[in-house]
Residue frames relative to the residue before (quaternion, step in Angstrom):
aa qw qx qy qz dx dy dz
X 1.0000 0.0000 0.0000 0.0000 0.00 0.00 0.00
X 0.4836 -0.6276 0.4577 0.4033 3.52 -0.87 1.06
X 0.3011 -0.5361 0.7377 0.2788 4.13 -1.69 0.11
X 0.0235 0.6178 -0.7569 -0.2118 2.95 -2.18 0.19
X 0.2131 -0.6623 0.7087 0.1168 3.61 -1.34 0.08
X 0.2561 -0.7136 0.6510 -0.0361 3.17 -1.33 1.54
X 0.1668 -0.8332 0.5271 -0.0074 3.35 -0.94 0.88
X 0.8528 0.0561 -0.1098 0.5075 3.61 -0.85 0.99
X 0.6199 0.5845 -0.5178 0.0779 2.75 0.18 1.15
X 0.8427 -0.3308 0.0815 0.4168 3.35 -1.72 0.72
X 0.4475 -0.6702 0.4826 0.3430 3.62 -1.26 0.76
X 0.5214 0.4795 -0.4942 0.5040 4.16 0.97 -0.17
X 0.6394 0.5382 -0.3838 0.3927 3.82 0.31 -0.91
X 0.5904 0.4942 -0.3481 0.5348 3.76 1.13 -1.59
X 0.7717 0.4923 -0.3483 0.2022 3.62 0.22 -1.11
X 0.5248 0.6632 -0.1916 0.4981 3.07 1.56 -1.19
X 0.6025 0.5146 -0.3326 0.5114 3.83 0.66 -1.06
X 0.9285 0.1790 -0.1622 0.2822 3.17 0.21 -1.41
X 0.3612 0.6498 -0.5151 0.4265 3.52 1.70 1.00
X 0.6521 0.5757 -0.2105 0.4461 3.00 1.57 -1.21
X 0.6501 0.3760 -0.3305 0.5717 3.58 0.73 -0.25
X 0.5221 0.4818 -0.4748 0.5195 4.00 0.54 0.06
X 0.3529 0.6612 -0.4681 0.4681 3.80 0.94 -0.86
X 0.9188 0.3564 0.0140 0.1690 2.13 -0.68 -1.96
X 0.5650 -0.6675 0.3652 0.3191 3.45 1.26 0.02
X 0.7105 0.5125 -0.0942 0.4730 3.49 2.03 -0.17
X 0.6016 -0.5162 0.4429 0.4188 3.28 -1.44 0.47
X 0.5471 -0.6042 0.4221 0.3969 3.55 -1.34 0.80
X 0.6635 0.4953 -0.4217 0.3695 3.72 1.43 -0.17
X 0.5126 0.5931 -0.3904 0.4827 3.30 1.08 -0.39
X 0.6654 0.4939 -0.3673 0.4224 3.91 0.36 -1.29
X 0.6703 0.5688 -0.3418 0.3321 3.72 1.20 -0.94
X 0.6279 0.4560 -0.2848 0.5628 3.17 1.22 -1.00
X 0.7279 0.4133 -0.4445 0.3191 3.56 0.05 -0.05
X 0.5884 0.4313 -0.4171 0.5420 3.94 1.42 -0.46
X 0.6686 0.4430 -0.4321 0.4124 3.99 0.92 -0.25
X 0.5702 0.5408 -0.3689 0.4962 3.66 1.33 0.12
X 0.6530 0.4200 -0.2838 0.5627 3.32 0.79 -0.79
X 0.6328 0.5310 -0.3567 0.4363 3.78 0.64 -0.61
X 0.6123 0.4965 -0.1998 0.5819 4.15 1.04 -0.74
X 0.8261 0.5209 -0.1669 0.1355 3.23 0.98 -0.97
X 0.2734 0.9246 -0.1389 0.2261 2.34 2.19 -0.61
X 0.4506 -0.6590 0.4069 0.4440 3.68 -0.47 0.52
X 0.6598 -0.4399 0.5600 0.2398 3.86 -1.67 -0.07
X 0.7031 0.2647 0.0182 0.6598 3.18 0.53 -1.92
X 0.6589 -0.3723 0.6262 0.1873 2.62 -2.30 0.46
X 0.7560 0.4881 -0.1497 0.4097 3.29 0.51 -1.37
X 0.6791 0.4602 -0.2493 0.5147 3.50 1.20 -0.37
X 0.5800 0.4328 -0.3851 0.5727 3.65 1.44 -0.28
X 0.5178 0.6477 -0.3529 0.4334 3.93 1.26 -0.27
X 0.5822 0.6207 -0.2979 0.4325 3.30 1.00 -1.47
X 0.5239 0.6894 -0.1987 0.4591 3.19 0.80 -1.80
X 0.8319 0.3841 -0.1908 0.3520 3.03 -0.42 -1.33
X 0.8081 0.1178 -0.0391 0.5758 3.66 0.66 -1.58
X 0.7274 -0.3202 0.4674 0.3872 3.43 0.27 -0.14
X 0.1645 -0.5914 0.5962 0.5175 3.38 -1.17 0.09
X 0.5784 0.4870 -0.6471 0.0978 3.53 -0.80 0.18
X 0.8179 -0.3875 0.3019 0.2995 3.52 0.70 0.15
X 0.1461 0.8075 -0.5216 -0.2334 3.12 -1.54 -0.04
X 0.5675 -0.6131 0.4879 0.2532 3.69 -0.51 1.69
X 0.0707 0.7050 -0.7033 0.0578 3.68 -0.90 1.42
X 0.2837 -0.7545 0.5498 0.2188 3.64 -0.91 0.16
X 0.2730 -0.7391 0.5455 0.2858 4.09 0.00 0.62
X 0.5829 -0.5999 0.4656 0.2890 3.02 -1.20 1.14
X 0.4993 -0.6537 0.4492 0.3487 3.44 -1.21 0.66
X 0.4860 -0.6659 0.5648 0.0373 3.21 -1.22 0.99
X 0.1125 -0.7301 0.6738 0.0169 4.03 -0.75 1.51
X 0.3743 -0.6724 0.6015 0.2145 3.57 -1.29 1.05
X 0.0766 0.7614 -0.6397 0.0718 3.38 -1.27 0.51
X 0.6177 -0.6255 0.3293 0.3447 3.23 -1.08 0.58
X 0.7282 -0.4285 0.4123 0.3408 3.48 -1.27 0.75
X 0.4860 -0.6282 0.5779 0.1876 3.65 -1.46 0.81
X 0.0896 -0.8686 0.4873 0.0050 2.58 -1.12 1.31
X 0.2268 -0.9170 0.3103 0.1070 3.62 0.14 1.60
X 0.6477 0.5446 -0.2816 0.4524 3.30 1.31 -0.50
């Protein structure tokens, strides 16, 4: 498997990673490879980060009812 190696970076950013990889139950390499997986992994569509979210079955909205009124007048 190919390596990379990141240089300089910030000491809040190191700290954060490696609070975040204690979280997580992981090595601070491991925690990296998983936000650069998730980060590549991301969906294409819009509609595929929906899916995700709800499911495909959906979710049932109802548009708000709607009062008629007369046309703006600008002049």
């Amino acid at each position: 498997m190919p390596n990379i190696s990141v240089r300089k970076i910030d000491q809040d950013v190191y700290e954060k990673l490696q609070s975040r990889a204690r979280r997580h139950g992981v090595s601070m390499e491991e925690e990296v490879r998983r936000i650069l997986r998730s980060a590549v992994s991301a969906p294409e569509r819009l509609g595929d980060l929906a899916t995700t979210l709800f499911g495909d079955k959906g979710v049932d909205l109802e548009p708000p009812e709607r009062q008629i009124h007369d046309p703006v007048d600008f002049c």
